[in-house]
C-alpha positions, -999 to +999 in steps of 0.1 A: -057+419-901-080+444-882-059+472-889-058+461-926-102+463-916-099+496-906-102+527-927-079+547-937-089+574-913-089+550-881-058+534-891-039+567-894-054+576-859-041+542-839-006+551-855-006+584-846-017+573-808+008+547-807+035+569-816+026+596-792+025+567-768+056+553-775+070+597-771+055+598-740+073+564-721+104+571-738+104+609-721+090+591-683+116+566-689+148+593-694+133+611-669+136+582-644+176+582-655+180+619-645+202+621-615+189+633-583+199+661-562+232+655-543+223+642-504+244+651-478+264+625-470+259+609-433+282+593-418+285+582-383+316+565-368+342+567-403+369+547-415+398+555-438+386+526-456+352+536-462+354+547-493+371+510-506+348+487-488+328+457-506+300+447-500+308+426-469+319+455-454+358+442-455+385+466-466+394+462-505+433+456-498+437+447-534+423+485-542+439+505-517+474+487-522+483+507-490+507+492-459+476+484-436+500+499-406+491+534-421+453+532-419+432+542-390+403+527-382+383+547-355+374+586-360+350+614-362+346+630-400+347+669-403+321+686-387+315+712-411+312+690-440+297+662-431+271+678-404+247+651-401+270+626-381+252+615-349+285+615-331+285+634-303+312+662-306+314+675-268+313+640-253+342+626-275+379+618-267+397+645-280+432+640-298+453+671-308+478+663-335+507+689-322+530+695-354+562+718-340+562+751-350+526+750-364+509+772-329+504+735-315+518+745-280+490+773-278+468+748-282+486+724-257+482+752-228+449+759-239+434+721-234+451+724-198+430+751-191+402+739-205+401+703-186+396+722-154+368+739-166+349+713-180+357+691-151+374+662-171+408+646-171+440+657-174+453+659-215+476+632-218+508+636-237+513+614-264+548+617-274+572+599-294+585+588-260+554+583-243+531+566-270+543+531-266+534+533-228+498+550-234+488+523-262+500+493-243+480+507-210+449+510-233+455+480-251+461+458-215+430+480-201+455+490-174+441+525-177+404+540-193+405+560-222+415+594-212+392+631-222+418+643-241+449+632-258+478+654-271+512+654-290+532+644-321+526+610-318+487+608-313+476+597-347+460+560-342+451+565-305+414+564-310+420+527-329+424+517-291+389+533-277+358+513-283+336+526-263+337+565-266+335+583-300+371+598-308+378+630-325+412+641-344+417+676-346+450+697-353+464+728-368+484+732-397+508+758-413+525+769-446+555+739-448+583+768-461+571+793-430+566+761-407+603+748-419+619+782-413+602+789-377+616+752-368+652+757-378+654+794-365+641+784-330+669+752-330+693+777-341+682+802-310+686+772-287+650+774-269+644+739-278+673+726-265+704+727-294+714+698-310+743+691-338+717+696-368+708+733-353+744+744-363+735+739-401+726+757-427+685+761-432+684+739-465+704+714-448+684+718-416+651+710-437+666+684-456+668+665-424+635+671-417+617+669-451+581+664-451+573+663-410+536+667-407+535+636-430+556+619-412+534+625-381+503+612-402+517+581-406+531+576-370+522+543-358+528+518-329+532+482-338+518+460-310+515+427-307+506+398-281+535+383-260+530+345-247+516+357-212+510+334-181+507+301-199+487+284-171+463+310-172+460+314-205+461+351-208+478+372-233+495+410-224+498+432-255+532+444-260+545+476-283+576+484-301+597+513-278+595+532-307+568+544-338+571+534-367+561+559-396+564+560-435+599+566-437+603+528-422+583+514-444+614+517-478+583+524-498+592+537-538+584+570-550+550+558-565+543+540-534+547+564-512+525+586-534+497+562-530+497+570-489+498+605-495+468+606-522+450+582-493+454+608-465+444+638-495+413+622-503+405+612-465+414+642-444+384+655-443+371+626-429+401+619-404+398+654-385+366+664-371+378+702-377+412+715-389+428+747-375+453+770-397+481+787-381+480+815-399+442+817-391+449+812-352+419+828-337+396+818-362+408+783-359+397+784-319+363+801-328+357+770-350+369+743-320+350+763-293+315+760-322+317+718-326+334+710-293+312+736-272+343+744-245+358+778-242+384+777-264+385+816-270+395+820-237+431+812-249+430+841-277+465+858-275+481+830-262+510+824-284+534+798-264+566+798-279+558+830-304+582+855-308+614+865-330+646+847-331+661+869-354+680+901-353+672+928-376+637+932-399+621+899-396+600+900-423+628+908-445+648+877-437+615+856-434+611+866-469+645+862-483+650+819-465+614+818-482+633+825-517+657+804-511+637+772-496+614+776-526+640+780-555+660+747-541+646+719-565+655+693-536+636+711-510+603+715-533+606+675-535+614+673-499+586+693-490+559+678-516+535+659-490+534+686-469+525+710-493+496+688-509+483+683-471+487+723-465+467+728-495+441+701-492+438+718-452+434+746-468+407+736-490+387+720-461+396+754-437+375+774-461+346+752-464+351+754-423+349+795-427+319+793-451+295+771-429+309+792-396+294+822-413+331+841-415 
């Protein structure tokens, strides 16, 4: 009724101011909706499950649909990526995920010259002989959590620290060169022959398939025996051997589900990842987030060198062709090529933020 009062003048102006009105909170209100810059994202100790978790913190099985035996639970994330992490790089544990045939052994010598440097303890092997031994001694608290771990079978040591950050870190190479270096040194006998060195190179890497893989899911299964009774204690005991993804009989889309969990997570499982290919680069970028003198190993290939008579790069080349025109090596092969890729996705973010 009071507009109906008004005349014609002021009731054209309180529409007109009510409209605008209305204009301006619809504009504040979209405004509001806009999304904000992207934040680094910080994270302090991760977990492969991080990016599953409810809200009560506990691991969305029902999500991941993922053999729990594959997950880790204790790391560092990448260091170039994720820069805002209050772990401390240079007093962490250090585990070296050796890969054969990937400069892993150069690395090897390297963290035994570096531990007498920097004062600490002795790199322990972690083997696929040794690892049930080292987990149950951690496990049992028979022995402390050593400075530096090393090996094929390292992957899930740092589950077994809790009271020192633990850092992953490894180097990676090309699956088809990786694949040919390992069957040409078998063949030349350095490594100690065996019956699959006197093979053919598909067969040889048919018997290998996807190996880095295979050491990303590596794991020891340990469990509590019965102990002294009247005491009450219990004594952790693990299987002899690890177990890994080939043991688990998991179907082709299965088994694709573990590898699209390590894809999207293994930039958050190694605290920095090294490329073969990019050797000395790779050391620069351990010797910036760890702070010990890793370039003091430059030039030190162990277990470099030729096995082949004639032009190398020639016959390099020519198993190359014939590795990756065999439609059952290219499936044989497939994790390890996704990881390569993804490694090398994460190496050149690596490169970018070391100013290379």
């Amino acid at each position: 009724m009071a507009l109906l009062a008004m005349t014609p003048r002021k009731a054209c102006r309180g529409v007109i101011l009510c409209f605008v009105g209305f204009l301006l909170y619809g504009l504040l209100f979209l405004q509001s909706k806009k999304p904000s810059s992207l934040q680094p994202i910080q994270i302090e100790k991760a977990s492969l499950v991080v990016l599953h978790r409810r809200n009560n913190n506990q691991p969305n099985t029902s999500d991941l649909a993922l053999p729990m035996s594959v997950q880790l639970r204790n790391f560092i994330p990448n260091a170039y990526i994720y820069p805002n992490t209050t772990s401390s790089y240079r007093k962490s544990i250090l585990a070296f995920l050796h890969s054969p045939k990937s400069g892993g052994l150069s690395v090897r010598d390297c963290l035994l010259k570096l531990y007498r440097i920097a004062k600490k303890d002795r790199p322990l092997v972690v083997a696929f002989s040794t690892v049930s031994e080292v987990q149950e001694n951690l496990l049992n608290n028979i022995s402390s959590p050593n400075d530096y771990y090393m090996g094929d079978s390292v992957m899930g040591i740092c589950d077994h620290v809790t009271n020192r950050d633990c850092s992953y870190f490894t180097m990676m190479r090309d699956p088809y060169d990786r694949a040919i270096s390992h069957y040409l040194f078998c063949r030349s006998g350095r490594g100690g022959q065996t019956p699959s060195c006197n093979t053919t190179l598909i067969q040889y890497t048919l018997s290998q398939c996807s190996l880095y893989f295979r050491q990303m899911t590596s794991r020891m299964l340990c469990s509590h025996s019965n102990g002294d009774t009247q005491s009450g204690s219990q004594t952790w005991i693990c299987d002899p051997k690890p177990t890994s993804i080939d043991h688990l009989h998991l179907n082709r889309e299965k088994r694709e589900q573990v590898l699209h969990y390590f894809l999207d997570n293994l930039d958050k499982i190694f605290t920095v990842i090294g490329l073969t290919e990019e050797f000395e680069t790779s050391l620069r970028m351990f010797q910036k987030i760890y702070e010990e003198p890793f370039q003091l190993c430059r030039g030190n290939h162990a277990n470099a060198g030729s096995y082949l008579d004639g032009n190398k790069d020639d016959i390099q080349e020519e198993y190359r062709k014939q590795l990756m025109a065999n439609d059952d090596i290219t499936r044989c092969l497939h994790e390890d090529i996704k990881l390569y890729e993804k490694a090398t996705e994460i190496f050149q973010i690596q490169a970018r933020s070391l100013s290379l």
